[in-house]
Backbone and ligand atoms as CSV (ligand in chain L), in Angstrom:
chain,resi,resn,atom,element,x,y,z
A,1,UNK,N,N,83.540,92.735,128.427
A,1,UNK,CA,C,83.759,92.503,126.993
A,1,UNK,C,C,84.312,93.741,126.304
A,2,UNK,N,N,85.262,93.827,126.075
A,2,UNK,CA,C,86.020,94.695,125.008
A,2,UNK,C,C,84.694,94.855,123.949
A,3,UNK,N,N,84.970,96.946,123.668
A,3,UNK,CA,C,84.504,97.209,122.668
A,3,UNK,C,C,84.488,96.805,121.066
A,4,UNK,N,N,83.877,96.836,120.233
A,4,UNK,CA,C,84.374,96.465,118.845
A,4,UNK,C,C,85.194,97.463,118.762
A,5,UNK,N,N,86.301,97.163,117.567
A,5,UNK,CA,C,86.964,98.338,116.450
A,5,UNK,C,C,87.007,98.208,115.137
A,6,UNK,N,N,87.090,99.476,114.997
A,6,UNK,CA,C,87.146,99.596,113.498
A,6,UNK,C,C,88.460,99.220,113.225
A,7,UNK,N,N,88.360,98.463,112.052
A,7,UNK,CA,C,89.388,97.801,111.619
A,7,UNK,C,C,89.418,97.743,109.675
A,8,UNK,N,N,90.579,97.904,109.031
A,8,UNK,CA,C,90.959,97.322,107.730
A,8,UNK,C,C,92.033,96.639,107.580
A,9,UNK,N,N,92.129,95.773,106.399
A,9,UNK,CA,C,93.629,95.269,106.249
A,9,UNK,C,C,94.161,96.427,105.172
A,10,UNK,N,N,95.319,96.352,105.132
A,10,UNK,CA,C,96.042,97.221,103.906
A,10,UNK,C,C,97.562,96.850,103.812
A,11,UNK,N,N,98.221,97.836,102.766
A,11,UNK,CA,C,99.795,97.540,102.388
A,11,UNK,C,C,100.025,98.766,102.835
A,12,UNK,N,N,101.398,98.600,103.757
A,12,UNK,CA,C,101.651,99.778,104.274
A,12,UNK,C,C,102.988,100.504,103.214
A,13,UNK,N,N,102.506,101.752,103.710
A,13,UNK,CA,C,103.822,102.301,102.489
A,13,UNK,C,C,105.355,102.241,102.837
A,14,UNK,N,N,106.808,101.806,101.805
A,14,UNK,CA,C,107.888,102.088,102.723
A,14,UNK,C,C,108.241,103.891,103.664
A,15,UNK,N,N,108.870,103.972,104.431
A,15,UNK,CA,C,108.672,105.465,104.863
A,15,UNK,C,C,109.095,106.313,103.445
A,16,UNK,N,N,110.277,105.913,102.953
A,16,UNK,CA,C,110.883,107.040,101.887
A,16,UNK,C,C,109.815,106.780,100.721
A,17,UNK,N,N,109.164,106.012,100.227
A,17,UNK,CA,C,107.565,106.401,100.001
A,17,UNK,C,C,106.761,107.475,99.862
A,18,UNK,N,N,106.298,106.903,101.216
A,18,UNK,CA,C,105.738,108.135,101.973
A,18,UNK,C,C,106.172,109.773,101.685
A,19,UNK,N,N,107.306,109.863,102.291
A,19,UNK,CA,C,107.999,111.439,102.308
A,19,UNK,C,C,108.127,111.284,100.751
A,20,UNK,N,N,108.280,110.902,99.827
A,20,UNK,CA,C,108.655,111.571,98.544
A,20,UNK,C,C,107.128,111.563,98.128
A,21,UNK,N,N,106.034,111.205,98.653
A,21,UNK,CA,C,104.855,111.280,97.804
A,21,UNK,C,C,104.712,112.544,98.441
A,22,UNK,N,N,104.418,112.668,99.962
A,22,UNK,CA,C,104.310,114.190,100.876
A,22,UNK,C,C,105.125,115.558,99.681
A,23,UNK,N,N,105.961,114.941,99.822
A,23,UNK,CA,C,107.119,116.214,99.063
A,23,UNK,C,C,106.137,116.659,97.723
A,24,UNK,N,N,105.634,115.197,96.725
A,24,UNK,CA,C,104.963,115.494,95.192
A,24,UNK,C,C,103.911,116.016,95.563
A,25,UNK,N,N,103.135,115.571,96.466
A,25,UNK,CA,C,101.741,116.614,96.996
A,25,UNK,C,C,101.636,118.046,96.772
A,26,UNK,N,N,103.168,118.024,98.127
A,26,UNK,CA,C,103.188,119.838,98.112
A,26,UNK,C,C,103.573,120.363,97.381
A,27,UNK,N,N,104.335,119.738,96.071
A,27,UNK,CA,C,104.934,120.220,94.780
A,27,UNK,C,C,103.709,120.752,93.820
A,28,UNK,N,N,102.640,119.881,94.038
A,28,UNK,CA,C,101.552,120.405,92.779
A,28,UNK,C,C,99.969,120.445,93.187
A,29,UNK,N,N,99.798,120.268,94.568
A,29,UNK,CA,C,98.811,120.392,94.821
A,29,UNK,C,C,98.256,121.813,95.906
A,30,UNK,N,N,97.505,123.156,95.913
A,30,UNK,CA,C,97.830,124.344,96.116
A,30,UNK,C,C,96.946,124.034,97.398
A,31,UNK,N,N,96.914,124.644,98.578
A,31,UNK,CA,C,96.403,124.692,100.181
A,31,UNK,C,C,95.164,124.352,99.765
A,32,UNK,N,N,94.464,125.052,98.978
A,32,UNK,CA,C,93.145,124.758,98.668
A,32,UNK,C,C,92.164,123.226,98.249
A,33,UNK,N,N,93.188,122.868,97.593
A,33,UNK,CA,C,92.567,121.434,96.661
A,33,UNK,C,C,91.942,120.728,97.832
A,34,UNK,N,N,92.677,120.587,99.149
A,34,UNK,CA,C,91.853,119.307,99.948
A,34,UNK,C,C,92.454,119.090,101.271
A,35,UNK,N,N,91.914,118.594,101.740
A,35,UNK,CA,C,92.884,117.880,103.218
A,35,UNK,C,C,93.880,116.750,102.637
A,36,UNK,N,N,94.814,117.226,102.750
A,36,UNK,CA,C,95.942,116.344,103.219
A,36,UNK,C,C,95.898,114.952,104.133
A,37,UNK,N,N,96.024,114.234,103.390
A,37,UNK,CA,C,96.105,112.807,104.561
A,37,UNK,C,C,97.678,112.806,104.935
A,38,UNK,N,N,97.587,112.784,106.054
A,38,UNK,CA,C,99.038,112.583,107.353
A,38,UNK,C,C,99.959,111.588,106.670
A,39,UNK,N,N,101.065,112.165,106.311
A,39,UNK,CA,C,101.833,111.231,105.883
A,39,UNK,C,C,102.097,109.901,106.720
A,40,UNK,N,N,101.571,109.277,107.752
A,40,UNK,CA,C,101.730,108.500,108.557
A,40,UNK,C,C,100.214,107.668,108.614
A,41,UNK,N,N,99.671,107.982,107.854
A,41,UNK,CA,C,97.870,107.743,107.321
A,41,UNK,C,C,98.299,106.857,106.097
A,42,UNK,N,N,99.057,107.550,105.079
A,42,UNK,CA,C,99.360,107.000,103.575
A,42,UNK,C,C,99.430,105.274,103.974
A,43,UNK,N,N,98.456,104.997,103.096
A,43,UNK,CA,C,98.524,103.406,102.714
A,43,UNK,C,C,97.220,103.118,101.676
A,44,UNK,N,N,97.719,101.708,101.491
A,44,UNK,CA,C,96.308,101.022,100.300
A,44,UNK,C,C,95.588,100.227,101.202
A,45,UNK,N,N,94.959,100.762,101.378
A,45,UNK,CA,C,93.244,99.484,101.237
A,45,UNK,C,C,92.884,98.552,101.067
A,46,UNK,N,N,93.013,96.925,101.516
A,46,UNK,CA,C,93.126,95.572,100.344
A,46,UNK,C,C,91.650,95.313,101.154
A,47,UNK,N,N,90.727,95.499,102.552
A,47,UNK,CA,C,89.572,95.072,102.685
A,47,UNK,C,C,89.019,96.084,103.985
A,48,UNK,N,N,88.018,96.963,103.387
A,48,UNK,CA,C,87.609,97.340,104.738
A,48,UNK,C,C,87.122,96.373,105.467
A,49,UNK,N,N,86.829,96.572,106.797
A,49,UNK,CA,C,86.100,95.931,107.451
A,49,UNK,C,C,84.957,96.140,108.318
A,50,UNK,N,N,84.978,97.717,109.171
A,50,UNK,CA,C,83.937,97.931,109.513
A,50,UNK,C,C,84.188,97.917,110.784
A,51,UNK,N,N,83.166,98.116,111.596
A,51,UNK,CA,C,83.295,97.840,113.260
A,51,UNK,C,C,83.450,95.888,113.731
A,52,UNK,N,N,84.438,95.445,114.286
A,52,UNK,CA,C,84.624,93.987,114.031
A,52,UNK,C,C,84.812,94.061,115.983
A,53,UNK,N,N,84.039,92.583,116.177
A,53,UNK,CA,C,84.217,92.686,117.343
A,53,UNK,C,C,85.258,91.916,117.925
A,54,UNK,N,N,85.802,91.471,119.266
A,54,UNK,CA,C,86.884,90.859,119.419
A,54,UNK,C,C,87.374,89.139,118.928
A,55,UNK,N,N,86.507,88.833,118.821
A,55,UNK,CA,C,85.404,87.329,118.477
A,55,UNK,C,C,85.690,87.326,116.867
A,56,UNK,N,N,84.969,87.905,116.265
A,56,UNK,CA,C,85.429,88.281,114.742
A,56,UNK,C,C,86.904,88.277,114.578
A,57,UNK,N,N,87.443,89.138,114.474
A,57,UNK,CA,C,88.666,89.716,115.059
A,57,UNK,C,C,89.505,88.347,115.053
A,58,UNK,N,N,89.365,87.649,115.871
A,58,UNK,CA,C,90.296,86.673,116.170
A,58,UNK,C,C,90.254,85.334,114.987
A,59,UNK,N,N,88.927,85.088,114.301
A,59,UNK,CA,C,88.684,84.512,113.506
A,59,UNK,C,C,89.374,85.102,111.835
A,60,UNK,N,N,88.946,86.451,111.747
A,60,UNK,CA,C,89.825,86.918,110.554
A,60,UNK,C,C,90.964,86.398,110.901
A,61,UNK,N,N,91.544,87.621,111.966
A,61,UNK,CA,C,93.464,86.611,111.798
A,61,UNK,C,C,94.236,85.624,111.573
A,62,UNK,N,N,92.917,84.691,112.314
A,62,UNK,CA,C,93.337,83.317,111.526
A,62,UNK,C,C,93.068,82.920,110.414
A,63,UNK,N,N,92.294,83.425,109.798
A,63,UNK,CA,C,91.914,83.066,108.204
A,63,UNK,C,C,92.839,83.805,107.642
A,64,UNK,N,N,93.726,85.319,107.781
A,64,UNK,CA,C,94.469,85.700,107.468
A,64,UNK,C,C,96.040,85.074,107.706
A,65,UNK,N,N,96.208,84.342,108.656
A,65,UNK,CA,C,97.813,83.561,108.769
A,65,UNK,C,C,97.620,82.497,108.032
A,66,UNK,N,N,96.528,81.887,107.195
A,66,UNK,CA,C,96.339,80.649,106.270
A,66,UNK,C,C,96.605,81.176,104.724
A,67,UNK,N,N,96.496,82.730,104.921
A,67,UNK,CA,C,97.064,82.733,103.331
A,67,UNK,C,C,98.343,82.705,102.828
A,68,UNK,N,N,98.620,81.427,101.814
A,68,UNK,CA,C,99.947,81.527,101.308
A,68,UNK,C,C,99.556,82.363,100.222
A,69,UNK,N,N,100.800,83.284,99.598
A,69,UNK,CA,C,100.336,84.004,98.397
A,69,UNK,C,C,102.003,84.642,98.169
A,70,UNK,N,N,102.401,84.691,97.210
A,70,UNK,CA,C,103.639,85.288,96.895
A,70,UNK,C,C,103.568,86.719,97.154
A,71,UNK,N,N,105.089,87.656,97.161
A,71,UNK,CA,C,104.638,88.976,97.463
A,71,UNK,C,C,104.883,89.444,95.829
A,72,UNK,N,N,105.002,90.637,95.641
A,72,UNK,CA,C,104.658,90.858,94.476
A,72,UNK,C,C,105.123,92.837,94.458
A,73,UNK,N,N,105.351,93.408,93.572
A,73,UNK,CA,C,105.857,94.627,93.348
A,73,UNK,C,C,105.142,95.693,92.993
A,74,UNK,N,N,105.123,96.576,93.917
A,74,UNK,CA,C,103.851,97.816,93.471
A,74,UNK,C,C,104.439,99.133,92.557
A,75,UNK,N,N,103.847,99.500,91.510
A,75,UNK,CA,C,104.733,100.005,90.291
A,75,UNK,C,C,102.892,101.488,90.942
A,76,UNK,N,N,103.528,102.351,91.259
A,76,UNK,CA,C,102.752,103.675,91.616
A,76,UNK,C,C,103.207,104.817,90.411
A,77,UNK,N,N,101.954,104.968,89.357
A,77,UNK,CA,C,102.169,105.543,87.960
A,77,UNK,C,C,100.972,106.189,87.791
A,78,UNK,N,N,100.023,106.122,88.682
A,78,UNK,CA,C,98.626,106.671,88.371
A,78,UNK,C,C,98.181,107.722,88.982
A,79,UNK,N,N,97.688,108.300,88.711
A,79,UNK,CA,C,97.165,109.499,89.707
A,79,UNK,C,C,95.690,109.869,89.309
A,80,UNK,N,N,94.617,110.064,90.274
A,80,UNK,CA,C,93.025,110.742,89.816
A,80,UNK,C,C,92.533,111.215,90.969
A,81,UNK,N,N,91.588,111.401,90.239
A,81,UNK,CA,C,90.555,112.084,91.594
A,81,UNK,C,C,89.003,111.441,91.151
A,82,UNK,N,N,88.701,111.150,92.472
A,82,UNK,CA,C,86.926,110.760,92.356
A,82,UNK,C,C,86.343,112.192,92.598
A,83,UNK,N,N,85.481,112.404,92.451
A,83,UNK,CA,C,84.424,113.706,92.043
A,83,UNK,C,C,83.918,113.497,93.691
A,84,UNK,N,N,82.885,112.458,93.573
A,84,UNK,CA,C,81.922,112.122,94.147
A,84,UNK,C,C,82.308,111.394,95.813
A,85,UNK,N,N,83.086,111.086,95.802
A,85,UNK,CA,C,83.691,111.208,97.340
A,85,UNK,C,C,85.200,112.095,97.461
A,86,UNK,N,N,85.167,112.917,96.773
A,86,UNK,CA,C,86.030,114.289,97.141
A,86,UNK,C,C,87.286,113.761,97.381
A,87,UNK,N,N,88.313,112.928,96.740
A,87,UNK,CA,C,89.193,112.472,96.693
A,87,UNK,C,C,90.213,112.093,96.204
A,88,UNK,N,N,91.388,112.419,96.020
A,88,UNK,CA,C,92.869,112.509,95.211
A,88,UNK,C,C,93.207,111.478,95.559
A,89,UNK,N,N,93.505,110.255,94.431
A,89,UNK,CA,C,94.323,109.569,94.807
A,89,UNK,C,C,95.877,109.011,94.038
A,90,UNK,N,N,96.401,108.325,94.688
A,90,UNK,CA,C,97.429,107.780,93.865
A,90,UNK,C,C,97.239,106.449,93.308
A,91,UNK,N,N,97.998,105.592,92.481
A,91,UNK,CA,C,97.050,103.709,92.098
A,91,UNK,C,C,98.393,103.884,90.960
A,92,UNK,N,N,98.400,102.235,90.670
A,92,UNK,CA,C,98.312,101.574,89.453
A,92,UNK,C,C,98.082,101.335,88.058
A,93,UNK,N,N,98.432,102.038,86.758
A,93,UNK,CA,C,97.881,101.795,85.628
A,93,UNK,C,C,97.350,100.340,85.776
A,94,UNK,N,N,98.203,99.387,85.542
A,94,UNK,CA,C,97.976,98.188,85.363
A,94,UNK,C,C,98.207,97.530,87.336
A,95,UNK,N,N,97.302,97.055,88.165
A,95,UNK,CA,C,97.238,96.097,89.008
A,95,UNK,C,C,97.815,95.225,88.983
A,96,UNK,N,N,99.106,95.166,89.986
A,96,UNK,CA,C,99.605,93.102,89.650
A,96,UNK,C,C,98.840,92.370,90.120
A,97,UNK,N,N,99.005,91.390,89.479
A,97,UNK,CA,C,98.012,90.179,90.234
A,97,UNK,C,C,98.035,89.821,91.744
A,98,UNK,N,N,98.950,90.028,91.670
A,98,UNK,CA,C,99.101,89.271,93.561
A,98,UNK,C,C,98.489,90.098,94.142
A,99,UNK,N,N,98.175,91.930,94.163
A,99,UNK,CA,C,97.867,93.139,94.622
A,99,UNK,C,C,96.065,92.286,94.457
A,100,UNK,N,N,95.463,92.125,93.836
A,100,UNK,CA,C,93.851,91.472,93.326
A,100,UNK,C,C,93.893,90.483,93.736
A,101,UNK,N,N,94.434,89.085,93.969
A,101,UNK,CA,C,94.234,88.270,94.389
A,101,UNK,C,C,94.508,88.315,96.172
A,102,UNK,N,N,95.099,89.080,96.231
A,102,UNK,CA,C,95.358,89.327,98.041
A,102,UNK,C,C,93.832,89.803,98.333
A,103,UNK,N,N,94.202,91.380,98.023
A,103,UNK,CA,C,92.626,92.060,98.191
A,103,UNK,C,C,90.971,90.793,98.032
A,104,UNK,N,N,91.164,89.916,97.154
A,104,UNK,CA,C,89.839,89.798,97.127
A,104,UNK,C,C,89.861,88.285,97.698
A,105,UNK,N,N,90.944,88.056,98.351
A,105,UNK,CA,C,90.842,87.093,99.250
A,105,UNK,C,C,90.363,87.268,100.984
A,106,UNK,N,N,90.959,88.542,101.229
A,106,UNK,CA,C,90.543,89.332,102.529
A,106,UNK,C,C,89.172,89.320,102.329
A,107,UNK,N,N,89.159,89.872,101.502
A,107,UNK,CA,C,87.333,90.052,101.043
A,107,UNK,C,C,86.372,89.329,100.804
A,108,UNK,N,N,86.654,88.141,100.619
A,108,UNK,CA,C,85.757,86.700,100.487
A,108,UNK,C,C,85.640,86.209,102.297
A,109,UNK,N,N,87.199,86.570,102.964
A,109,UNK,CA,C,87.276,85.840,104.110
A,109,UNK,C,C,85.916,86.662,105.028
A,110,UNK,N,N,86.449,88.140,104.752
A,110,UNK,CA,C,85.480,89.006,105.486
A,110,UNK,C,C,84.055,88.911,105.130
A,111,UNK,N,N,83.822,88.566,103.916
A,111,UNK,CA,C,82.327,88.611,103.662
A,111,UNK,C,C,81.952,87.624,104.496
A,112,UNK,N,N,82.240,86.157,104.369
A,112,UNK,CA,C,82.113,84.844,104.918
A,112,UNK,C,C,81.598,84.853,106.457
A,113,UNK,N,N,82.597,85.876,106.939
A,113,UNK,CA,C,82.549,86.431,108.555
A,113,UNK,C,C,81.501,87.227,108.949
A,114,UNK,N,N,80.903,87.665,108.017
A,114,UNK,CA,C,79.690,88.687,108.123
A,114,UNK,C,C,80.352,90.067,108.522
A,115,UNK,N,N,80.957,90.354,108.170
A,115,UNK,CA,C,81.464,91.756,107.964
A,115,UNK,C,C,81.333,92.682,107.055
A,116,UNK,N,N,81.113,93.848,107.332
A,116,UNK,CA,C,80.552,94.946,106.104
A,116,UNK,C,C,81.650,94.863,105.459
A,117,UNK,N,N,81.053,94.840,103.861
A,117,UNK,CA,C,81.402,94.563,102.535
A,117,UNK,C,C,81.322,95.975,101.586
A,118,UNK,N,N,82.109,96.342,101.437
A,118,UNK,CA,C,81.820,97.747,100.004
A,118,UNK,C,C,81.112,97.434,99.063
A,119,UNK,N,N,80.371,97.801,98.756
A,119,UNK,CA,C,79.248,97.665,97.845
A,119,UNK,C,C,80.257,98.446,96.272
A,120,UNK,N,N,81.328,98.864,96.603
A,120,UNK,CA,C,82.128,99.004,95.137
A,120,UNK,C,C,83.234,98.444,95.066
A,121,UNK,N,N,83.353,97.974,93.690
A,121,UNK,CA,C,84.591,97.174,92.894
A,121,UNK,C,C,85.789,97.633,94.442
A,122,UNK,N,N,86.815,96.487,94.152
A,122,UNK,CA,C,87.803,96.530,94.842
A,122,UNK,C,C,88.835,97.815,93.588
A,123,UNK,N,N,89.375,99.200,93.716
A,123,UNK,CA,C,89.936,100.293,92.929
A,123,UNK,C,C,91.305,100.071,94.158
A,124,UNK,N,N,92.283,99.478,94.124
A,124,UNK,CA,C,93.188,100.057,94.321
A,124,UNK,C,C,93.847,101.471,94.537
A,125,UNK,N,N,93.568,101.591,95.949
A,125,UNK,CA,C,94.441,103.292,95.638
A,125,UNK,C,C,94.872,103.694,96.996
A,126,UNK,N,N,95.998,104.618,96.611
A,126,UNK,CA,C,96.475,105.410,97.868
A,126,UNK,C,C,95.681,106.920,98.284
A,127,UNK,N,N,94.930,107.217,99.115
A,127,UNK,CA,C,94.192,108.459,99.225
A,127,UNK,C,C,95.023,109.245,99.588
A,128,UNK,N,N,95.195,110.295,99.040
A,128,UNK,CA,C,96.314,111.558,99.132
A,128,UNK,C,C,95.320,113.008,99.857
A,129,UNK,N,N,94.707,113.193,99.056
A,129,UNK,CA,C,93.759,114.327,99.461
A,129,UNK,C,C,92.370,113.961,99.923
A,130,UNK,N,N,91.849,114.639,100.771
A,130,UNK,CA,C,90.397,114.351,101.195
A,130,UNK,C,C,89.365,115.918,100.842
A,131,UNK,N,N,87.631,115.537,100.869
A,131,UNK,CA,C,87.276,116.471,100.513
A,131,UNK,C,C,87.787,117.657,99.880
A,132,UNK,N,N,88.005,117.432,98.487
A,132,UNK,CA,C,88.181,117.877,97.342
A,132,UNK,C,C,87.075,119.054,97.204
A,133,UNK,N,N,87.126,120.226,97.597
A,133,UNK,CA,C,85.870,120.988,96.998
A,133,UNK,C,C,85.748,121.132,95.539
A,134,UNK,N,N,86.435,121.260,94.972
A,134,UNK,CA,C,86.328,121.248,92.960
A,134,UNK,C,C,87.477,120.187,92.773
A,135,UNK,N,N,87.499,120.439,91.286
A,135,UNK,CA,C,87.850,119.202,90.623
A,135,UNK,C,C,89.594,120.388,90.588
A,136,UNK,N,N,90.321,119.349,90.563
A,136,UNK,CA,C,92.232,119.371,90.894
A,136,UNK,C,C,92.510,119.577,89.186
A,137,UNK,N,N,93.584,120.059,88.522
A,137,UNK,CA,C,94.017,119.904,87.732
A,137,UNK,C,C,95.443,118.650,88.255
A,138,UNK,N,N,95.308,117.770,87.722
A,138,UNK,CA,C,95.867,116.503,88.296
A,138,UNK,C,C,97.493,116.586,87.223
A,139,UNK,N,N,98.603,116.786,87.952
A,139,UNK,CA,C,99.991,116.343,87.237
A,139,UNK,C,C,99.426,115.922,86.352
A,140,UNK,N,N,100.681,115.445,85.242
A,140,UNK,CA,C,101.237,114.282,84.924
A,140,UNK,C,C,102.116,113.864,85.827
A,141,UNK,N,N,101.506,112.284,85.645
A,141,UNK,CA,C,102.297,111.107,86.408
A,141,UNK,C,C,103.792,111.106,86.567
A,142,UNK,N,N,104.841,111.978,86.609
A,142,UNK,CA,C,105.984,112.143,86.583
A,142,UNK,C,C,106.543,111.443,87.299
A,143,UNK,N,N,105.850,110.887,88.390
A,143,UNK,CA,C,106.677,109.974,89.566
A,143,UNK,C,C,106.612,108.721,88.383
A,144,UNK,N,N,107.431,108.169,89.820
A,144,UNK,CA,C,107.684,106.259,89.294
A,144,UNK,C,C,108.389,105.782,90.554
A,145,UNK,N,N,106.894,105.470,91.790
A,145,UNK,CA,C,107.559,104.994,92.736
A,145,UNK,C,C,107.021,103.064,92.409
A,146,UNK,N,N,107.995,102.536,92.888
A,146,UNK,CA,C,107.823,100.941,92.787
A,146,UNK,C,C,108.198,100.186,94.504
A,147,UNK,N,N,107.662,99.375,94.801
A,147,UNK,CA,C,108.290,98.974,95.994
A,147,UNK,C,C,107.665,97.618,96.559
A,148,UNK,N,N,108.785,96.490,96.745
A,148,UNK,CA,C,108.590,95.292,96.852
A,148,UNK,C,C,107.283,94.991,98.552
A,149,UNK,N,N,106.088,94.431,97.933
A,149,UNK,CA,C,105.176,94.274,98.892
A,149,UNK,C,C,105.704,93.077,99.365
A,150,UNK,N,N,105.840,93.138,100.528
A,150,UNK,CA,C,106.248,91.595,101.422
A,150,UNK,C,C,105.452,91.251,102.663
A,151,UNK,N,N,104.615,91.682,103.138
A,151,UNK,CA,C,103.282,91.643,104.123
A,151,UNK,C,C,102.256,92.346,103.542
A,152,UNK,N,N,100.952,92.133,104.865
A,152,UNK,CA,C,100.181,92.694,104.803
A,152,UNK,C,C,99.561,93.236,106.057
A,153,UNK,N,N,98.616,94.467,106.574
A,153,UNK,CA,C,99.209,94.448,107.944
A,153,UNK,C,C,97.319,94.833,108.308
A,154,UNK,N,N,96.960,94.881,109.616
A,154,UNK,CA,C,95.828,94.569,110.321
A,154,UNK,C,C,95.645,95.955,110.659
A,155,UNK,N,N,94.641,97.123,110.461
A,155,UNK,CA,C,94.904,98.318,110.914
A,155,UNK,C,C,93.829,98.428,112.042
A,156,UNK,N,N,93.883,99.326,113.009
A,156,UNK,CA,C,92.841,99.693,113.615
A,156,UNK,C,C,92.607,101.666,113.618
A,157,UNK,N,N,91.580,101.706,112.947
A,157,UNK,CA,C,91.045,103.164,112.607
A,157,UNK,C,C,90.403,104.084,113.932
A,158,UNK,N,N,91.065,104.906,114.730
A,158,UNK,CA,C,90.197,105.296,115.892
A,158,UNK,C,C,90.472,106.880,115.395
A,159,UNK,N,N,89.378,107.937,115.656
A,159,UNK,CA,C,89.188,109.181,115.742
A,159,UNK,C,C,89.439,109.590,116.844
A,160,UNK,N,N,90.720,110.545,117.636
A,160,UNK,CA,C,90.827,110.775,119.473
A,160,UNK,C,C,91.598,112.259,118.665
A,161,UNK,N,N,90.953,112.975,120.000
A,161,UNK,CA,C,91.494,114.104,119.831
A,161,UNK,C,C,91.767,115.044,118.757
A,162,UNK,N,N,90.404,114.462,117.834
A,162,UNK,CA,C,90.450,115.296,116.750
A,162,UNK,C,C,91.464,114.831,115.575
A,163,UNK,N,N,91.975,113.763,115.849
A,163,UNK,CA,C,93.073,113.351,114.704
A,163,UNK,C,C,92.154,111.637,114.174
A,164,UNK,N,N,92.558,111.311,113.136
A,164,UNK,CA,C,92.388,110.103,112.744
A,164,UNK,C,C,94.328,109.505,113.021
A,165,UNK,N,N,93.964,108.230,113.068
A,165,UNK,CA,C,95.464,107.352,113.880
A,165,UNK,C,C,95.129,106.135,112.855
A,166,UNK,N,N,96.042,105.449,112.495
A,166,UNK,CA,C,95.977,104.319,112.337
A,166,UNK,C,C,96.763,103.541,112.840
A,167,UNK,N,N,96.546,102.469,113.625
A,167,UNK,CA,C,97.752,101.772,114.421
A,167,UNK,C,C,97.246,100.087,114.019
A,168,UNK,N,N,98.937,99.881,113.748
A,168,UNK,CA,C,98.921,98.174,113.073
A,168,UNK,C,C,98.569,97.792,114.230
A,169,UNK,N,N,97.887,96.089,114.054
A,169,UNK,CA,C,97.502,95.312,115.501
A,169,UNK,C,C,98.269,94.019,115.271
A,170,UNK,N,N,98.502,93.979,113.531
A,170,UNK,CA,C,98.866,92.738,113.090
A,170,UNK,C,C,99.291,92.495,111.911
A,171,UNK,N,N,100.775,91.801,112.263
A,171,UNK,CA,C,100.760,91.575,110.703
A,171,UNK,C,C,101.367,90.234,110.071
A,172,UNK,N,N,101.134,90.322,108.678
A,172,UNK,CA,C,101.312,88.847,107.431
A,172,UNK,C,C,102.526,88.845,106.903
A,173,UNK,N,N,103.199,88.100,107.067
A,173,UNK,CA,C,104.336,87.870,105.630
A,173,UNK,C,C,103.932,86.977,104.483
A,174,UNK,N,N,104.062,87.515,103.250
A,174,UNK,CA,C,103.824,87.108,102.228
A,174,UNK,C,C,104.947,86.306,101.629
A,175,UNK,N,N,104.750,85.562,100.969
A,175,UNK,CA,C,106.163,83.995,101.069
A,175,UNK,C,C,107.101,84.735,100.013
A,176,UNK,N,N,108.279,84.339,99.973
A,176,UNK,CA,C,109.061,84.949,98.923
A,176,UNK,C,C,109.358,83.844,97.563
L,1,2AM,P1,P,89.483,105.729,101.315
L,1,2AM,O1,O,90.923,106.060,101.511
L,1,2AM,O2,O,89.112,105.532,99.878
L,1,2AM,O3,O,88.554,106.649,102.047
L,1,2AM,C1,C,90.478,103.430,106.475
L,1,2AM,O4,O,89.342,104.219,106.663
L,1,2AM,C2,C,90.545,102.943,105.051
L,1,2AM,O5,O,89.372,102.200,104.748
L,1,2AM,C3,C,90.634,104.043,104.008
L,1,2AM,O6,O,91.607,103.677,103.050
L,1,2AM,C4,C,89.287,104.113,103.377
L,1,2AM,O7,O,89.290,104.293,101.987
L,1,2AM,C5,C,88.734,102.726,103.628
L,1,2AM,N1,N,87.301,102.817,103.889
L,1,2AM,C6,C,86.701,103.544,104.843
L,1,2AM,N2,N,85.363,103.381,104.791
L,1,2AM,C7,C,85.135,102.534,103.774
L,1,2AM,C8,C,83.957,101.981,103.211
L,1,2AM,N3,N,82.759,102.265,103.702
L,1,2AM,N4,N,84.089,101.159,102.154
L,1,2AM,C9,C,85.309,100.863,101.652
L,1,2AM,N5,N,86.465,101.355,102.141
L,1,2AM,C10,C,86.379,102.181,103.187
């Protein structure tokens, strides 16, 4: 029997994304503020999941190829930091709907499945920095990245060799 894995769903970022957020990082954020998440890490979050076993696993996916849901446009204008889990992130002023109704559909499927559930609100966000020792003097929002969401993709989270990896296992198209 195959081990469980850790697994989330999320929206993956386009690459030029990615590298222009990397680039705004190193533009205003000084060696000190935090760990850096791997530009190849950068993504949103729509449901953790937890350690899922192969059995599970196969049941999400299919509850995940049953969702019809339009795709919908991610407008990236926000920027903060949580205190309390030491963390910079990027987000949304305003959430589109499709971004909330995706997320808390994963999240009904996964609860249903008996899968660990976050005990906090679904917050939209891209994690940029990790363990934050003090509080960041945070830009202004000067960016204005936007970018058409058209899937959604199956991650698997493994720690080897001292690196965190995230590698897709699977993924959704969202209807146009
Ligand atoms: P974070 O970026 O806010 O830490 C892979 O670990 C992804 O799942 C990350 O985006 C992480 O969110 C999220 N994640 C990890 N552990 C979690 C938990 N216990 N509850 C909710 N989300 C979690």
């Amino acid at each position: 029997m195959s081990e469980p894995k850790r697994l989330f769903f999320a929206i993956e970022l386009p690459d030029e994304t990615r590298q222009a957020i990397v680039r705004w990082r190193a533009e205003h954020f000084a060696g000190d503020a935090g760990r850096p998440v791997a530009a190849a890490n950068l993504h949103l979050t729509l449901a953790f999941l937890g350690e899922v076993s192969a059995e599970k696993r196969k049941a999400l996916e299919a509850m995940a190829g049953r969702i019809t849901q339009p795709g919908f446009n991610l407008h990236l204008d926000d920027a903060g930091q949580w205190l309390r889990s030491r963390v910079v992130w990027l987000g949304c002023r305003q959430s589109p709907r499709g971004l909330i109704q995706l997320a808390d559909m994963l999240r009904a499927q996964a609860a249903r499945s008996g899968c660990y559930q976050s005990p906090t609100p679904f917050h939209p966000h891209i994690s940029l920095l990790r363990e934050t020792p003090h509080a960041v003097a945070l830009p202004a929002p000067g960016f204005n990245w936007s970018f058409a969401v058209t899937e959604f993709v199956l991650y698997e989270s493994q720690f080897t060799g001292g690196r965190l990896r995230y590698t897709a296992l699977n993924r959704w198209t969202l209807k146009t």
